[in-house]
C-alpha positions as CSV (number, residue, x, y, z in Angstrom):
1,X,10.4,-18.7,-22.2
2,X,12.1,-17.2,-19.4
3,X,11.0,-17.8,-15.8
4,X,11.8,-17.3,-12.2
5,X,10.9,-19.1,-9.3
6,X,11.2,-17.5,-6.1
7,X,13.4,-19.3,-3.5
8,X,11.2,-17.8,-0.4
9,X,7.6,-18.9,-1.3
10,X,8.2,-20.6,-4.5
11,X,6.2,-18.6,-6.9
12,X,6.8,-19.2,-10.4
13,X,6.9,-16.0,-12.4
14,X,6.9,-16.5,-16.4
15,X,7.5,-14.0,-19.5
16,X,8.4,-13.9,-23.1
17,X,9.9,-11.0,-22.5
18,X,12.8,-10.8,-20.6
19,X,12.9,-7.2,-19.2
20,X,8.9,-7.8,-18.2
21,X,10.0,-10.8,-15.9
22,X,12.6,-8.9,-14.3
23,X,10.5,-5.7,-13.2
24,X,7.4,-8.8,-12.3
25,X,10.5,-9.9,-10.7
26,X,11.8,-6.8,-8.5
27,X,7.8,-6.1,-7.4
28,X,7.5,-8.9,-5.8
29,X,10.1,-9.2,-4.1
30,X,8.5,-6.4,-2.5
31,X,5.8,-8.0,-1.9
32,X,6.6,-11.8,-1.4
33,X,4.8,-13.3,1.6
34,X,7.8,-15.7,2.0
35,X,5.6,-18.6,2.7
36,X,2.8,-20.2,0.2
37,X,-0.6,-19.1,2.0
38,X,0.7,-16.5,4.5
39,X,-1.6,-14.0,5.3
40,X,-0.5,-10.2,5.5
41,X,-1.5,-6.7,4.2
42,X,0.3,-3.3,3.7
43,X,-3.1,-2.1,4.4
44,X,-2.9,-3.4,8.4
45,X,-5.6,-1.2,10.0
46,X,-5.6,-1.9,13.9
47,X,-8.7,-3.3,15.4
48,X,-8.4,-0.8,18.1
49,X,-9.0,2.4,15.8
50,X,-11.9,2.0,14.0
51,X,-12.4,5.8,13.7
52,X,-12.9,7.5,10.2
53,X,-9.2,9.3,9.6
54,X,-11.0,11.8,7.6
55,X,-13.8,13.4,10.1
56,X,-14.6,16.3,7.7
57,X,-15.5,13.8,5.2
58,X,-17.2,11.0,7.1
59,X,-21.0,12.4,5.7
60,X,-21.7,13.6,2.6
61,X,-23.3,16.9,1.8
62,X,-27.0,16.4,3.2
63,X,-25.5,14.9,6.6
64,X,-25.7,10.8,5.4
65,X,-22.4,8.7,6.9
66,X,-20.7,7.8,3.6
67,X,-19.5,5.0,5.3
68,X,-21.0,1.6,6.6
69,X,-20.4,1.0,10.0
């Protein structure tokens, strides 16, 4: 079976089929935390702004915050 082991956080990534492994492969590479347990997010929201981006939307029709605070 065809594998990969990733020479940053050493991940090993495993398919029967070979074109599968490769696109597993090239996503994450874009995602790799280059270190087994590292802690980061694409989703990094700083603590400073805790403000709802969306204001319009931040209640729903009868005035209730859609969001818990």
């Amino acid at each position: 079976m065809p594998e990969f082991i990733c020479p940053d956080c050493g991940k090993r990534l495993f398919h029967e089929n070979e074109t599968t492994l490769k696109i597993e492969e090239t996503i994450h590479s874009k995602f790799c935390r280059k270190s087994e347990g590292e802690t980061h997010s694409y989703m990094h929201r700083d603590p400073g702004h805790m403000q709802t981006f969306d204001s319009e939307r931040e209640n729903d029709a009868s005035g209730t915050p859609v969001l818990k605070k």
